[in-house]
KEKE-3310 file (N, C-alpha, C; in steps of 0.2 Angstrom, whole numbers, plus 5000, padded with zeros to 4 digits):
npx = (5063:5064:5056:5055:5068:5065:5051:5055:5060:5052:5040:5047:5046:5041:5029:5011:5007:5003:5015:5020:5010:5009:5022:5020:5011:5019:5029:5023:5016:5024:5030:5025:5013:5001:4991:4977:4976:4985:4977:4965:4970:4978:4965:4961:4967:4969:4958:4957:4967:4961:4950:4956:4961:4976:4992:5007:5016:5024:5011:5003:5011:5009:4994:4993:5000:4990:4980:4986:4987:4974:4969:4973:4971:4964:4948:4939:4935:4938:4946:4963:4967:4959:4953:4953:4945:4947:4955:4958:4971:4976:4988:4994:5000:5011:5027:5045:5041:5042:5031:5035:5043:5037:5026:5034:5037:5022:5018:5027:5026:5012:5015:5023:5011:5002:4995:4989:4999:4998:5006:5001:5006:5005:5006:5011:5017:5031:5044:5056:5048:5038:5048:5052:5043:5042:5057:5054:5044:5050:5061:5053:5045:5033:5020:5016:5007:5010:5012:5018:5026:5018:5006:4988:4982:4973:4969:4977:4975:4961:4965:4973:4962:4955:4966:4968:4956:4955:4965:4966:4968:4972:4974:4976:4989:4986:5001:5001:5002:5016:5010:5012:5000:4996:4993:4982:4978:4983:4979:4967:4968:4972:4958:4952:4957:4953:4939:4938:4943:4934:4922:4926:4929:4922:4918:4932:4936:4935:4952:4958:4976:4985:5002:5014:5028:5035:5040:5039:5031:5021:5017:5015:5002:4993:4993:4988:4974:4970:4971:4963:4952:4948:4951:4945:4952:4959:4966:4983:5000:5013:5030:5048:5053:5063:5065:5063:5056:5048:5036:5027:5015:5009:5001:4993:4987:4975:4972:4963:4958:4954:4958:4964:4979:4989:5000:5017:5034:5051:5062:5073:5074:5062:5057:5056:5044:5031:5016:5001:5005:4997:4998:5012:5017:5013:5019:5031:5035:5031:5041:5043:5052:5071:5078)
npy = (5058:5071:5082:5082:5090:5103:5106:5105:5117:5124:5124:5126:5142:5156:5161:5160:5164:5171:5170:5157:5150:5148:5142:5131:5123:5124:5116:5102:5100:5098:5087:5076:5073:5082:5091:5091:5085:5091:5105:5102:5097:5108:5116:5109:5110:5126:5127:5124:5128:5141:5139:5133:5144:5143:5147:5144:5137:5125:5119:5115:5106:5095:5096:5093:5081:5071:5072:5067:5055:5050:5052:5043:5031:5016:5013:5006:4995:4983:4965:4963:4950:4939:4928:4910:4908:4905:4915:4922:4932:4944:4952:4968:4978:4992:4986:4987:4992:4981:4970:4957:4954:4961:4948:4937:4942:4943:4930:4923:4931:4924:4913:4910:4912:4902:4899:4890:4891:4895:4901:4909:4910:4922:4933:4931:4940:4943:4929:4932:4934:4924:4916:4919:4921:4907:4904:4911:4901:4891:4893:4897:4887:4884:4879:4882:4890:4888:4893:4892:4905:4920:4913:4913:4924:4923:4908:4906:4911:4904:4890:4889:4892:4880:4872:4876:4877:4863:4855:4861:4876:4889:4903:4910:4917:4931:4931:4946:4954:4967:4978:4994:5007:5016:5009:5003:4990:4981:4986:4982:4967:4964:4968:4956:4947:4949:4948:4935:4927:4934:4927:4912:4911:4904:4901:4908:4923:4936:4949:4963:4969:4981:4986:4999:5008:5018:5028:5034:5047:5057:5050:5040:5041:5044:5030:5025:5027:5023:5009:5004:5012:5002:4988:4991:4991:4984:4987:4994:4989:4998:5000:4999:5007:5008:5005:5021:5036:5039:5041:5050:5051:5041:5049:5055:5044:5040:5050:5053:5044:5037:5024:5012:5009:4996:4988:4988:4988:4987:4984:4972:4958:4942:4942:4957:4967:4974:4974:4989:5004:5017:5028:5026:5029:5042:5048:5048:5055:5067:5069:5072:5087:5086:5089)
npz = (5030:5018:5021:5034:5042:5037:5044:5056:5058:5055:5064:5074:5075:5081:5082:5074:5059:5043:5034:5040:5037:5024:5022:5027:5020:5006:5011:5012:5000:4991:4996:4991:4998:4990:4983:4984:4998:5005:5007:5013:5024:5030:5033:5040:5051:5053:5057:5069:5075:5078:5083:5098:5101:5097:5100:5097:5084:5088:5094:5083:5078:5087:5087:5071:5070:5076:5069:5058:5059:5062:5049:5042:5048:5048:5042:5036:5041:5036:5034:5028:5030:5034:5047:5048:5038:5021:5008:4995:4985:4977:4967:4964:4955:4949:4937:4946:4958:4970:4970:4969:4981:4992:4991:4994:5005:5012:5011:5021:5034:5033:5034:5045:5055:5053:5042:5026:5011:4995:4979:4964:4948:4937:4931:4918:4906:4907:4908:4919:4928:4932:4934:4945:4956:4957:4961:4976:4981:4979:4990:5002:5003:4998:4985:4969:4954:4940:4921:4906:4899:4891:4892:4895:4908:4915:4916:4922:4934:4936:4935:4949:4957:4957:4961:4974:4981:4980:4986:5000:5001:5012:5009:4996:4985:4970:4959:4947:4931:4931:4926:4918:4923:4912:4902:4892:4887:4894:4908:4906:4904:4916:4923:4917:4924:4937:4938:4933:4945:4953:4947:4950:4963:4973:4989:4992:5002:4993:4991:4985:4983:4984:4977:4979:4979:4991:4987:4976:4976:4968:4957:4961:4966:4956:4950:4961:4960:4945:4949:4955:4952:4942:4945:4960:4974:4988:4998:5003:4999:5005:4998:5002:5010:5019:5033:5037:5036:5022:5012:5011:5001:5005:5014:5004:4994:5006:5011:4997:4991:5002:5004:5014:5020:5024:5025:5026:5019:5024:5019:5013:5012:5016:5028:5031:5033:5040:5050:5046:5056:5062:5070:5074:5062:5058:5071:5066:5055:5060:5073:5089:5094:5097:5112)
capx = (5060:5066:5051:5057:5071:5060:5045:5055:5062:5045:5035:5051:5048:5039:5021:5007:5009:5003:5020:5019:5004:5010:5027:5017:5007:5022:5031:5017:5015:5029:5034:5022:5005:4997:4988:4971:4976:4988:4971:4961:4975:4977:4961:4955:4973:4967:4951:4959:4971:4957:4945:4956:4967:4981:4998:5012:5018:5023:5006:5002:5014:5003:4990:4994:5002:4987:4974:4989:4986:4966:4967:4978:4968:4961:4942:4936:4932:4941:4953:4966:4967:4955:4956:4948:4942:4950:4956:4963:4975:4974:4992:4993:5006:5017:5034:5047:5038:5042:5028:5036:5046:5030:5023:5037:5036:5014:5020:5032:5023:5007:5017:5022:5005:5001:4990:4992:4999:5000:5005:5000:5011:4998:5012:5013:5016:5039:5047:5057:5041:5035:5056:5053:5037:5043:5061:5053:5038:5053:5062:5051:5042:5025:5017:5015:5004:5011:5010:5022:5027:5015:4998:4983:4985:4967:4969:4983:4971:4959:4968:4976:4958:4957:4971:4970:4951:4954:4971:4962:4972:4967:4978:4979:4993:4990:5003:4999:5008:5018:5008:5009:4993:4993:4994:4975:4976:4985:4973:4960:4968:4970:4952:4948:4959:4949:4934:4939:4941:4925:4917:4926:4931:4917:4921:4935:4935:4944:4957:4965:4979:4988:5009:5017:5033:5033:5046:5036:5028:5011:5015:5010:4992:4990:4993:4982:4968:4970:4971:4957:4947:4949:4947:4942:4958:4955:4973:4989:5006:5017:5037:5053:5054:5067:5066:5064:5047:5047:5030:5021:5012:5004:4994:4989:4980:4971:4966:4959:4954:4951:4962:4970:4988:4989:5008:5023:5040:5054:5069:5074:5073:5054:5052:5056:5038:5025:5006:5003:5003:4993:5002:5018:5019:5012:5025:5040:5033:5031:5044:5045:5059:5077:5079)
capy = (5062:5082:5088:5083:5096:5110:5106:5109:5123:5130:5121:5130:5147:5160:5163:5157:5171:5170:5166:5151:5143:5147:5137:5124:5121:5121:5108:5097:5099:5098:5081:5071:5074:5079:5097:5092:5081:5096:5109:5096:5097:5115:5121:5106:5114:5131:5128:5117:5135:5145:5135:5131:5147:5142:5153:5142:5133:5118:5116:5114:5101:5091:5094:5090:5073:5068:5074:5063:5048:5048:5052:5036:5025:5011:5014:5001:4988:4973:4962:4962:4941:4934:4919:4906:4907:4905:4921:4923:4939:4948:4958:4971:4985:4991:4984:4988:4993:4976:4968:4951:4954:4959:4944:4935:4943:4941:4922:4921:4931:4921:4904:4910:4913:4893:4896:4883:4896:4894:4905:4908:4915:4924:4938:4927:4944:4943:4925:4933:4934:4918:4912:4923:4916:4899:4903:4911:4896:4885:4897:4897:4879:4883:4878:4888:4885:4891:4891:4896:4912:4921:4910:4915:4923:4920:4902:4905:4911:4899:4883:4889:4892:4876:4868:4880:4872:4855:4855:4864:4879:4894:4909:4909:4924:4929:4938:4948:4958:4973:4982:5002:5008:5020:5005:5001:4983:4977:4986:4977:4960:4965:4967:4951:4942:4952:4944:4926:4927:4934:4920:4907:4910:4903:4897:4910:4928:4940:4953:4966:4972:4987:4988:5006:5011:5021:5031:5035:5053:5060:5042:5035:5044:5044:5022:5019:5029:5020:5002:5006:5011:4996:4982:4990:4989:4984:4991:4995:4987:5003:4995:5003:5013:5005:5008:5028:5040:5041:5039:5058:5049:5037:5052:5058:5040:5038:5055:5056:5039:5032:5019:5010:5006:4990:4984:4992:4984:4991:4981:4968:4951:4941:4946:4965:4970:4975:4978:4998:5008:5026:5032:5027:5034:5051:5049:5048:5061:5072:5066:5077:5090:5085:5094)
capz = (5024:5019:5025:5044:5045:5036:5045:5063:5059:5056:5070:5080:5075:5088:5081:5069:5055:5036:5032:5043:5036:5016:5020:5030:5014:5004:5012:5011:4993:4989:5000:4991:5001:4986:4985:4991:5004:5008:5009:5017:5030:5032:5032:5047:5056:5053:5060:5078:5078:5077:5088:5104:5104:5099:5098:5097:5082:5092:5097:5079:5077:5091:5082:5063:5070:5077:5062:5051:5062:5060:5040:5039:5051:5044:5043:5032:5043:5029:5037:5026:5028:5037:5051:5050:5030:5013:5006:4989:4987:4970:4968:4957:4953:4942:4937:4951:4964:4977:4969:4969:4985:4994:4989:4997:5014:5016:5013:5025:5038:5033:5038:5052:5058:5053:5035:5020:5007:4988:4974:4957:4942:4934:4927:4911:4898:4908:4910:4923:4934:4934:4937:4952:4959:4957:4966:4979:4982:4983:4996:5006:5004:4996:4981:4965:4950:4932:4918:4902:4898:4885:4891:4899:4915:4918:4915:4928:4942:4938:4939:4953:4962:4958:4966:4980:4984:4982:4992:5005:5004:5015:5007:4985:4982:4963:4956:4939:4928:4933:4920:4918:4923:4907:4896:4892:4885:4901:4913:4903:4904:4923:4924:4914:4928:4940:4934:4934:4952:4957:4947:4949:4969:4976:4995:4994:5002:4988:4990:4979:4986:4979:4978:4978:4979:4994:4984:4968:4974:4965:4953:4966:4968:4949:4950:4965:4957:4940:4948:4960:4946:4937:4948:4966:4978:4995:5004:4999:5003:5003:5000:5001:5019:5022:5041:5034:5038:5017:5009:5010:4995:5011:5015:4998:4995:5012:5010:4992:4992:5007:5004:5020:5019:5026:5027:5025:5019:5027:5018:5007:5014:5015:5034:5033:5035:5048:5048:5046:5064:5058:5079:5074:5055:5061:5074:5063:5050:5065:5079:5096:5094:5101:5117)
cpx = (5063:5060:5052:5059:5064:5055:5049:5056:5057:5041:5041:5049:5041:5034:5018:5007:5006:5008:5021:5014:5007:5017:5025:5015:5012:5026:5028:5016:5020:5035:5028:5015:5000:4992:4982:4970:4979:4983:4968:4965:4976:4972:4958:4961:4971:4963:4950:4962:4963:4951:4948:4961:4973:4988:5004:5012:5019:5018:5003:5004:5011:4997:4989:4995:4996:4982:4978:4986:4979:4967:4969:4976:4964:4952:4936:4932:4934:4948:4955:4966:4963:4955:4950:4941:4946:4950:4961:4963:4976:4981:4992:4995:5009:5024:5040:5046:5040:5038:5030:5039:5041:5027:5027:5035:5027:5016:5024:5029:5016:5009:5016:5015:5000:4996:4994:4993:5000:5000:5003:5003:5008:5001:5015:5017:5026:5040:5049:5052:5042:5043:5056:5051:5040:5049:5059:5048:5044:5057:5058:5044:5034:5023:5014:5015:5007:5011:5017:5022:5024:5008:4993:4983:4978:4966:4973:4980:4966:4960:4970:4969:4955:4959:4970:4962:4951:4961:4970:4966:4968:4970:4981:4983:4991:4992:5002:5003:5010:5015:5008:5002:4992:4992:4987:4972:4976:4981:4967:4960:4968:4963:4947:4950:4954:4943:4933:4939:4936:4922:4920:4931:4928:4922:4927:4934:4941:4945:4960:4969:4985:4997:5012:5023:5033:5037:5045:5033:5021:5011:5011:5003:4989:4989:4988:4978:4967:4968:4962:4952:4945:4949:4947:4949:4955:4960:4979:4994:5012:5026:5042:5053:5060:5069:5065:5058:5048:5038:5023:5016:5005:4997:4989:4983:4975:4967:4963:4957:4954:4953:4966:4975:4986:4995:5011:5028:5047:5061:5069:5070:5065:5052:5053:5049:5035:5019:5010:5000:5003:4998:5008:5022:5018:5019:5030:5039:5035:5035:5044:5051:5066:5079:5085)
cpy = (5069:5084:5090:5090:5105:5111:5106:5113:5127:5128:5125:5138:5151:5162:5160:5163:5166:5167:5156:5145:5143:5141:5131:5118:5117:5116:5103:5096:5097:5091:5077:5070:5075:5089:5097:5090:5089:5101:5107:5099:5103:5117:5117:5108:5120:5134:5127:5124:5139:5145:5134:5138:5147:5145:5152:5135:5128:5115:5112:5108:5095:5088:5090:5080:5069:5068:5068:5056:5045:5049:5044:5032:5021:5011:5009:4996:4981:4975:4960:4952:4941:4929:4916:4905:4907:4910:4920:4931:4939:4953:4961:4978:4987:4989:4989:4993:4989:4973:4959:4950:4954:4953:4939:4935:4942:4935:4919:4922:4925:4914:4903:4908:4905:4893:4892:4889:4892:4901:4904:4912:4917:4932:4935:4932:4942:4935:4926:4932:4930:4915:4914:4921:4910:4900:4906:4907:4891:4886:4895:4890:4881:4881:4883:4885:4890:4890:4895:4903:4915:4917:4914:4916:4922:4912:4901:4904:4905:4891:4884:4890:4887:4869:4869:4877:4865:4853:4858:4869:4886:4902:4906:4916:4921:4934:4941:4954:4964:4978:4992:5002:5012:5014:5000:4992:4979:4979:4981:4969:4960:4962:4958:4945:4941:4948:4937:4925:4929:4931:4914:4905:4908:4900:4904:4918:4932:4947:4957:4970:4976:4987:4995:5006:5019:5029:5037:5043:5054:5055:5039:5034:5041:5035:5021:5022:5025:5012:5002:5007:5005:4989:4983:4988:4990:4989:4991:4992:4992:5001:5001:5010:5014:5008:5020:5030:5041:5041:5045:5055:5044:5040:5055:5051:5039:5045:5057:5050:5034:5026:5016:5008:5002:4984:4990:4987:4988:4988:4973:4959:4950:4942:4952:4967:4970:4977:4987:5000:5016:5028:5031:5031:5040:5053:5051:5052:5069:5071:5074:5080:5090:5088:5094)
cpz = (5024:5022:5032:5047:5043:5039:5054:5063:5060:5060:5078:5080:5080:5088:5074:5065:5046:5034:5034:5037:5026:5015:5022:5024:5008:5003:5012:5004:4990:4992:4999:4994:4996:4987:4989:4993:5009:5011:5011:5023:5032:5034:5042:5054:5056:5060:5070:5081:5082:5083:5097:5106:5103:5098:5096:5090:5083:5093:5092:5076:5080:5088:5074:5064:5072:5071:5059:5053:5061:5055:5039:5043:5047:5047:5042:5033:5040:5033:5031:5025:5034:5041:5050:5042:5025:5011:4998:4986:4980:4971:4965:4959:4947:4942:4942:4957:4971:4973:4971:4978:4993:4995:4995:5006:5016:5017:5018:5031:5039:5038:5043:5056:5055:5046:5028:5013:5000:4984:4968:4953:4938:4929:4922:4906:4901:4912:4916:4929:4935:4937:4944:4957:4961:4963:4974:4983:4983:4990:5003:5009:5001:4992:4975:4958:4944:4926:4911:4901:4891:4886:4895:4904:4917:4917:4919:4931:4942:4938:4944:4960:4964:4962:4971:4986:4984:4984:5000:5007:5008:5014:5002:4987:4975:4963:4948:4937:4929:4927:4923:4918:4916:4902:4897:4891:4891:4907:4912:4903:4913:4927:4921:4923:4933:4941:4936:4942:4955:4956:4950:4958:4974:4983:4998:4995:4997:4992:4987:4983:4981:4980:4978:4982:4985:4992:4977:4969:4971:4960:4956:4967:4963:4948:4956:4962:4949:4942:4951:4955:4942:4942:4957:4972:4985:4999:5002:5003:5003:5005:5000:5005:5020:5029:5044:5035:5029:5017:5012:5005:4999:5011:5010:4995:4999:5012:5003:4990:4994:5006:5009:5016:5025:5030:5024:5024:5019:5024:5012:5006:5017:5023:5036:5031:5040:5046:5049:5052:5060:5064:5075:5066:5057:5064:5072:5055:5054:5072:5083:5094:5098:5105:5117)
residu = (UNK:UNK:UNK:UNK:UNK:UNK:UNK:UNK:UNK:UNK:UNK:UNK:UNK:UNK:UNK:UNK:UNK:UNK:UNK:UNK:UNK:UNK:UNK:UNK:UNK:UNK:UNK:UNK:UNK:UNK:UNK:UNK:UNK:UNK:UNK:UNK:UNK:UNK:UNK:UNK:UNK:UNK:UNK:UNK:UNK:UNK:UNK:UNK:UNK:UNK:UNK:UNK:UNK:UNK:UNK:UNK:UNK:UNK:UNK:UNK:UNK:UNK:UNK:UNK:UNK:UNK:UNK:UNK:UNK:UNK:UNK:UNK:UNK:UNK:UNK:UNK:UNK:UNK:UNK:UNK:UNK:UNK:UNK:UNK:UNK:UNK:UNK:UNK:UNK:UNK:UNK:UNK:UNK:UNK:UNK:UNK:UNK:UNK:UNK:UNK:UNK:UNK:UNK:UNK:UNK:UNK:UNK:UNK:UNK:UNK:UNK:UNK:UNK:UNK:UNK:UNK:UNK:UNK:UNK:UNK:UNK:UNK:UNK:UNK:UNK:UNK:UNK:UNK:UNK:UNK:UNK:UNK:UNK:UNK:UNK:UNK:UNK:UNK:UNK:UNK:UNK:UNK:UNK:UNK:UNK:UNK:UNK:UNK:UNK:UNK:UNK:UNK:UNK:UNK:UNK:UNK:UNK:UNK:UNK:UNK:UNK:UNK:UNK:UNK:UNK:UNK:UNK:UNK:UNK:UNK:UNK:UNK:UNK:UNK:UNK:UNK:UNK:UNK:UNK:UNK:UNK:UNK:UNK:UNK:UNK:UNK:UNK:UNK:UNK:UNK:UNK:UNK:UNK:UNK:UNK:UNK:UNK:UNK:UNK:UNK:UNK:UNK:UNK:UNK:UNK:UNK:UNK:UNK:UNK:UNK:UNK:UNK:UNK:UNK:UNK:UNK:UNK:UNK:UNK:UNK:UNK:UNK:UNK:UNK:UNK:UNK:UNK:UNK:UNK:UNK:UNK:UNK:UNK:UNK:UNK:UNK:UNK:UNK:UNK:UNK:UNK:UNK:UNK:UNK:UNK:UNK:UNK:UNK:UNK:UNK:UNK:UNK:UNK:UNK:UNK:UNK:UNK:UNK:UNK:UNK:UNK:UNK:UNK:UNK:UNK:UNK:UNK:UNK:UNK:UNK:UNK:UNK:UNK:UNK:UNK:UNK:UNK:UNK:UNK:UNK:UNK:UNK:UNK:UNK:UNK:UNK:UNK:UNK:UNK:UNK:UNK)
# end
């Protein structure tokens, strides 16, 4: 991330000074954090300088990594999937995000881990989608329910909730349309989809799970706030790290709405993901300085 080198350089320098805390703030704003995650942050570092004495930059650096690591901890209590219950996953992003890609790597991790998976092509508005869906369902051997391009993507999800109870499956992925969030019809059809699976999920625990481009900046803020409003997001899957400390945009979700991030995807292929470590992100925002 540019923040890193800027952010030792000033974490090196030889006293806590006004200067100090305006460029701190700077780089922070300015690396995707988000202004009132940035003030948020400053002010509860202020208060930690202020409170234990502190005189050293460096020490500040100890501190912030730790405060980043509890901002971005997972609070919420929701397991992301569930053992031991039927879970159907709601995905929902804008168009190239990972959205489909994502999709691939839960499926694959899921298998591993022994659940009956199916998809559902529920991104009716781009043929391409559903081709996606389907070559990835055959990839990786799963079942995937669709339907033409141009039909009812709620007629998507619910046949496929359908299937997915009387096949006995215990993880429904649906995917739905990369819709821009500014684009009111398709949030609204979003929400219709929304919808159909809370009525018609009986037996199964729901899931919205959010896609963001870890890459996207204050887009990103303005899309999980949009989706989030609109049908309730449970946790983000933040893609495109690729093995990289990217995604300053992490802490502006989690800190403006308490959004855990959830997964990460770190590269192309359906098993480059990992659950989200709040320790090890902080870590690699904030690494120890290279003696």
């Amino acid at each position: 991330m540019a923040w890193r080198g800027r952010l030792s350089a000033l974490f090196g320098r030889s006293n806590i000074d006004d200067d100090f805390w305006d460029e701190l703030e700077e780089a922070l704003v300015i690396s995707d954090v988000g202004v009132n995650t940035t003030l948020s942050l400053i002010d509860q570092l202020r208060d930690t300088v202020n409170d234990e004495s502190l005189k050293a930059p460096e020490q500040v650096r100890v501190r912030m990594r730790s405060l980043i690591a509890e901002m971005l901890t997972d609070s919420s209590g929701v397991d992301p999937i569930p053992e031991n219950e039927p879970v159907v996953v709601l995905v929902v992003g804008v168009n190239g995000a990972g959205k489909t890609t994502s999709i691939a790597k839960l499926v694959d991790v899921a298998k591993e881990e022994g659940h009956n998976v199916m998809l559902a092509a529920a991104d009716t508005f781009r043929a391409g989608a559903i081709e996606q869906i389907k070559i990835w369902g055959d990839r990786l051997g799963v079942p995937v329910i669709a339907q033409n391009a141009g039909s009812d993507p709620g007629a998507v999800a619910f046949d496929a909730l359908n299937a997915a109870r009387a096949r006995g499956v215990d993880l429904l992925i649906i995917d739905t349309a990369g819709r821009l969030h500014t684009t009111h019809n398709l949030m609204e059809e979003l929400r219709k989809v929304h919808g159909i699976v809370q009525k018609n999920g009986t037996g199964f625990t729901e899931r919205v799970l959010l896609v963001i481009d870890g890459t996207t900046g204050q887009n990103g803020l303005m899309q999980a706030k949009s989706f989030t409003e609109s049908v309730q997001c449970n946790g983000v899957f933040l893609t495109k790290l690729d093995g990289t400390a990217k995604g300053g945009v992490a802490l502006a979700i989690a800190g403006e709405l308490k959004l855990p991030i959830w997964f990460i995807g770190t590269g192309e292929k359906s098993s480059d993901m990992s659950a989200f470590d709040a320790e090890a992100f902080a870590g690699a925002l904030l690494p120890d300085p290279v003696s």
